[in-house]
C-alpha positions as CSV (number, residue, x, y, z in Angstrom):
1,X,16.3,-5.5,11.3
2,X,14.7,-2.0,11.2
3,X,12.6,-0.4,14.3
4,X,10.7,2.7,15.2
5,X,9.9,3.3,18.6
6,X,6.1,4.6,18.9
7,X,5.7,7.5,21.2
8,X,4.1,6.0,24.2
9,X,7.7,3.8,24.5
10,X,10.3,5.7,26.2
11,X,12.9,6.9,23.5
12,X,15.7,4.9,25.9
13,X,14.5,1.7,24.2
14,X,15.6,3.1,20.7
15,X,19.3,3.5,22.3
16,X,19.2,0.0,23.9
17,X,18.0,-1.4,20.2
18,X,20.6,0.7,18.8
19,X,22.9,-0.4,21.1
20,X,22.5,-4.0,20.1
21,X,23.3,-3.3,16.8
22,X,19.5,-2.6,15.0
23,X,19.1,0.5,12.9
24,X,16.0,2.1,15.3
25,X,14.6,5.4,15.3
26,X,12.1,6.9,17.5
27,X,9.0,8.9,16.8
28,X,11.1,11.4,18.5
29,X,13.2,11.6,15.4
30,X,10.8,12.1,12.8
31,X,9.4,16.0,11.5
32,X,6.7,16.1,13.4
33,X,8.4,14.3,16.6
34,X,6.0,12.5,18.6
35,X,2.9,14.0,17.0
36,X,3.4,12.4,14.0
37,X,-0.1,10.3,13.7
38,X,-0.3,6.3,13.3
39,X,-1.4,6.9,9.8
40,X,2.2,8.0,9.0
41,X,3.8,6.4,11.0
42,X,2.6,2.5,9.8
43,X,3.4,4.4,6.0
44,X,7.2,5.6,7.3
45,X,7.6,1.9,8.4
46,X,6.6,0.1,6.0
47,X,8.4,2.4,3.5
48,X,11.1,1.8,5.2
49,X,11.4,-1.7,5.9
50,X,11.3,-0.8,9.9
51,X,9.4,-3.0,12.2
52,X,7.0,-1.2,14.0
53,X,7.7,-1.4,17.5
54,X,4.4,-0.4,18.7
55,X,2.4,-3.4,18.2
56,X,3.6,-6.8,17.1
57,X,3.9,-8.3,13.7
58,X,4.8,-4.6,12.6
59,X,0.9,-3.4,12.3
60,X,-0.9,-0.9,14.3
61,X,-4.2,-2.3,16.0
62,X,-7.1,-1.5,14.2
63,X,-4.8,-1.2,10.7
């Protein structure tokens, strides 16, 4: 399983995930870092297979 981390989650919890053997990323790791907006960020994930750690279910309220 996939994640990425949303900004308002501390980046720690992408290193625990990673830890336990998920491929995560953090907003912290994308271009525009954590002011990347949620528009792009639901498009990286779902491009990308990654769960959306966010929200549950993988979709940003209000999406």
């Amino acid at each position: 399983m996939k994640f990425l981390v949303g900004a308002q989650l501390p980046r720690r919890l992408a290193h625990v995930l990673h830890g336990a053997g998920y491929d995560t990323l953090h907003t912290l790791d994308l271009p525009a870092r954590n002011l990347t907006t949620d528009q792009e960020i639901t498009r990286f994930s779902r491009s990308g297979g990654r769960e959306d750690a966010r929200t549950r279910g993988g979709a940003a309220h209000g999406m």
